[in-house]
N, C-alpha and C positions, 0 to 999 in steps of 0.2 A: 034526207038532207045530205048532200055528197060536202067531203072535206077539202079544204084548198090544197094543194100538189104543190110540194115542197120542190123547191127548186135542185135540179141536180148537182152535185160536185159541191156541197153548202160548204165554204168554208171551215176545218178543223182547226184544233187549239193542241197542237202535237209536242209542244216543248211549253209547259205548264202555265198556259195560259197565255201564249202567244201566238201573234199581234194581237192587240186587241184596239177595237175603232181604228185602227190603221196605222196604230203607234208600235212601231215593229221593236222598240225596247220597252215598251212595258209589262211588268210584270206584276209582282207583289205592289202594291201599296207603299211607299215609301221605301224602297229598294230595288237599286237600278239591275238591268239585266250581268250576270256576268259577263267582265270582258267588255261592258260598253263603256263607252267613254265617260268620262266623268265631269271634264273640264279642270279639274287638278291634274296636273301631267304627274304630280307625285305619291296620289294616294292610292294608298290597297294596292302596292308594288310588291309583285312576291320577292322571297330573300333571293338577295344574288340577280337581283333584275337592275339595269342601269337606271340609274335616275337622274343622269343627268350635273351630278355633284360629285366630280372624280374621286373626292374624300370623303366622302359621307361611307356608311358601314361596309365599309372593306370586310372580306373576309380575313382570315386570321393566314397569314404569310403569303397575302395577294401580294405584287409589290408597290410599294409609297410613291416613287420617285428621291425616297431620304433613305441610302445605303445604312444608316443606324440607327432607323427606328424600329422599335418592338425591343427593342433593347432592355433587360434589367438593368435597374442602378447596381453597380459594380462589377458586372459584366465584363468579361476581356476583352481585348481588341478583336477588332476579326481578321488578324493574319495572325497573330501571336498564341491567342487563349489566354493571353495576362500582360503584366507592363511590357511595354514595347524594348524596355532596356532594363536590364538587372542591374542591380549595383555591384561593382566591381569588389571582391574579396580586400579586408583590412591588407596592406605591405608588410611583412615581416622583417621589422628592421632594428628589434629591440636589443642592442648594442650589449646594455649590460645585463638583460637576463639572459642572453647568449654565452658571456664569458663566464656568469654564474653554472648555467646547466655545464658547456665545459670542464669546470673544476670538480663539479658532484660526479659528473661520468669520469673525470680521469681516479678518483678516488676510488670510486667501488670499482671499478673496469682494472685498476692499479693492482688492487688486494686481492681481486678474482685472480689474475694470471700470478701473483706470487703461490696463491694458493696452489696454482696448476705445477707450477717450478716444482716447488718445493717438496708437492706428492710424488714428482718423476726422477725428482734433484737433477735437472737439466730445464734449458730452458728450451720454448718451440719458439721458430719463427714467425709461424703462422698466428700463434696466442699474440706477439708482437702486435702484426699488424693489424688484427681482432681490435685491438685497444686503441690502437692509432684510429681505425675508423668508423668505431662505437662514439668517441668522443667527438671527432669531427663532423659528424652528419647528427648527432643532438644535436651538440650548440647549433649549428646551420640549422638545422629545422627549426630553432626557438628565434635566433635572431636572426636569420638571413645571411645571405652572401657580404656583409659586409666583411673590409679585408682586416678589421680588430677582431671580429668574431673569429675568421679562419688563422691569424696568426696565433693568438689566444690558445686555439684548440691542437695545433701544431706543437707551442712550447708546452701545454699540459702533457698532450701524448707525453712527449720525451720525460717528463716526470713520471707519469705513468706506468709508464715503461721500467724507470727505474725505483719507483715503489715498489714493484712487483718482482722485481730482481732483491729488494733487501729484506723484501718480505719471505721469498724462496731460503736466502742463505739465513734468515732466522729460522725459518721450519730445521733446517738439516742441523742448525749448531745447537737447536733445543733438542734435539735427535742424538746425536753425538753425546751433551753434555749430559742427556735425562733430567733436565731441568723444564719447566713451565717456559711456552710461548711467551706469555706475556712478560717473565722475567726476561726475558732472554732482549727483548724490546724494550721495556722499562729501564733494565739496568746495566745493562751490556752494550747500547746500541751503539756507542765508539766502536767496540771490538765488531759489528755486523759489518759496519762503513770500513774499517780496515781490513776488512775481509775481500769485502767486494773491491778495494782498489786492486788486493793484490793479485784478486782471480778475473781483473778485466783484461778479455784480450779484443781482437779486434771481433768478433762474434757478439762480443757485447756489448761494442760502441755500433754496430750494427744494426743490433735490434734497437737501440733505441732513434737510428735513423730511420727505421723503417715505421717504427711507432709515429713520427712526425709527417710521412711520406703520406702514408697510409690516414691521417686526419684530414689532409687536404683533398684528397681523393674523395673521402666520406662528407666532408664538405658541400666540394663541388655537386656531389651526387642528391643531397640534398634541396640545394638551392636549385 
């Protein structure tokens, strides 16, 4: 009994079971071919495939069309890195803690250069104007260029100055006498003042110009 002769070229099923019956997407049972249509234009899109919804899952620093989104809350601007405008520093204009720091710096600044006199028993000019403009660029840096501050620190120098001058000729007359500093200042201080009148010459109404000259300067250089 001869068998029936299979027809040549029989159709094959080379990509897992397709076509079959002439349906060139079918495959599995209940799952359509890869890549065939679906009739959802939106499902089973791989990542990063358009879908058609310019906002829908953006990648991460795609751009928005909105120059500050993706932004943390508190974040800085983005020309700056922080607020657009700093706040301007407090004015320096406190009148009277200025005349105050003046009076403290002519005081110790005063007693320093008598100290200095007194060790050399002459005075220097330069120690002068040292004092004139220690005092004047304090006060200035605590209260500002206002002109109470800088005249303030002006007539201080000139005390100054001359603190430091009575304080020199008490170092040399407690030297002279062998007596205690402080007596010499506690009980004497008529005879220090009559001293310094009779040994002002014009070298010592000098320094104490230059001790006034020299706080405005220090002032100025402050403000």
């Amino acid at each position: 009994m001869s068998q029936p002769v299979q027809p040549p070229n029989q159709p094959q099923q080379p990509f897992g079971g397709q076509p079959v019956d002439g349906n060139p997407y079918a495959g599995q049972p209940g799952q359509p071919a890869p890549g065939a249509p679906t009739g959802n234009p939106y499902g089973q899109q791989t990542p990063g495939a358009p879908t058609g919804n310019p906002y829908g899952q953006q990648a991460p620093g795609a751009p928005t069309g909105n120059p500050f989104a993706g932004q943390q809350p508190g974040q800085g601007a983005p020309f700056g890195g922080g607020a657009p405008f700093a706040p301007a520093p407090p004015a320096r204009n406190n009148v009277l803690l200025g005349v105050l720091v003046a009076l403290g710096a002519a005081v110790v600044a005063g007693i320093l250069y008598g100290v200095i006199a007194g060790s050399i028993e002459r005075e220097v000019g330069y120690a002068a104007v040292g004092v004139g403009f220690l005092v004047g660029f304090a006060s200035s840096k605590i209260g500002g260029s206002n002109p109470a501050v800088i005249g303030a620190a002006a007539v201080f120098s000139i005390g100054a100055v001359y603190l430091g001058q009575l304080v020199g000729i008490s170092m040399v007359l407690a030297d002279l006498a062998q007596i205690p500093f402080s007596e010499v200042i506690g009980d004497h201080f008529g005879t220090v003042t009559e001293a310094w009148s009779q040994e002002a010459d014009f070298m010592t109404y000098l320094f104490l110009a230059l001790g006034a000259i020299a706080a405005v300067g220090g002032a100025k250089k402050a403000g």
